[in-house]
C-alpha positions as CSV (number, residue, x, y, z in Angstrom):
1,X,-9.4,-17.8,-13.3
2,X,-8.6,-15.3,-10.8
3,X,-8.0,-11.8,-11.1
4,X,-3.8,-12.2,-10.8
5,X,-2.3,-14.8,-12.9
6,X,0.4,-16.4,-10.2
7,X,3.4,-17.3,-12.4
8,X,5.2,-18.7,-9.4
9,X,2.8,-21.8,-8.9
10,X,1.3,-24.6,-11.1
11,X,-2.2,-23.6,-12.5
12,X,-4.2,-26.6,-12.4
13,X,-6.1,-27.2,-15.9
14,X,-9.3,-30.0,-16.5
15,X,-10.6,-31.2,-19.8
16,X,-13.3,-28.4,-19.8
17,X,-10.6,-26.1,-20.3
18,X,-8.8,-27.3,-23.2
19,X,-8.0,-26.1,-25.6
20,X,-5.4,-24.6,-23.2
21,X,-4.0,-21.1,-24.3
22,X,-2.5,-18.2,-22.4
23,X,-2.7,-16.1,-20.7
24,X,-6.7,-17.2,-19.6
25,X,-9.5,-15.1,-19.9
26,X,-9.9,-12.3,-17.3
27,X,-6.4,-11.9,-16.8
28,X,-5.5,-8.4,-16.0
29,X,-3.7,-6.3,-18.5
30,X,-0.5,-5.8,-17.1
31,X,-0.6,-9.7,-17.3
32,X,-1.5,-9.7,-21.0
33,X,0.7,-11.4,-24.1
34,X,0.2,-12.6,-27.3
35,X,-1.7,-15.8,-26.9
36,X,-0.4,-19.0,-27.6
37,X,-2.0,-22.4,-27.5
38,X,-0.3,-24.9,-25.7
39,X,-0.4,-28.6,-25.4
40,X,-0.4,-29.7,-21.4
41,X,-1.7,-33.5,-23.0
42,X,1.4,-35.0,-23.9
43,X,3.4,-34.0,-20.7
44,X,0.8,-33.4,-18.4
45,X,2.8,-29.9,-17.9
46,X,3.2,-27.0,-20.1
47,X,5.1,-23.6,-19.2
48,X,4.1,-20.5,-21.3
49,X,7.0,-19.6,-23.0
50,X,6.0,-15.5,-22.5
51,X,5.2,-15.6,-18.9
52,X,6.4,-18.9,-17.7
53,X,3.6,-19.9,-16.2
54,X,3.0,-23.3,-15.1
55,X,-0.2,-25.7,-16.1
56,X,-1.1,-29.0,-14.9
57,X,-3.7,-31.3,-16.6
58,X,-5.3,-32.8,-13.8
59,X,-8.7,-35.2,-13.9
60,X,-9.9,-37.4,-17.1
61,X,-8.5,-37.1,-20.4
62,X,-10.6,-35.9,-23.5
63,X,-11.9,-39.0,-25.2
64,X,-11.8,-38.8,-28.8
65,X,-11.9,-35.6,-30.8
66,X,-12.2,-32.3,-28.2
């Protein structure tokens, strides 16, 4: 993850990833809430309901238990 966490576009999120919380690991401080775990499966999007940002699962689902 980059230094700036860019609210304004879709941050794109693999399987490796998951489980998906926010905001991601080396985000800067300014950027910083309490994290929450969110579930980007079911839609395929999630929006962070602190920052609203934006994640997209892209590539191949988890198979079985993650």
């Amino acid at each position: 993850m980059a230094d700036t966490q860019d609210t304004a576009k879709t941050i794109q999120i693999t399987a490796k990833e998951l489980p998906l919380h926010c905001p991601q690991p080396g985000a800067p401080l300014w950027a910083r809430h309490p994290r929450v775990f969110l579930d980007v499966l079911t839609e395929g999007t999630v929006t962070c309901p602190y920052c609203s940002a934006t994640y997209e699962f892209t590539g191949e689902r988890p198979k079985g238990h993650h």
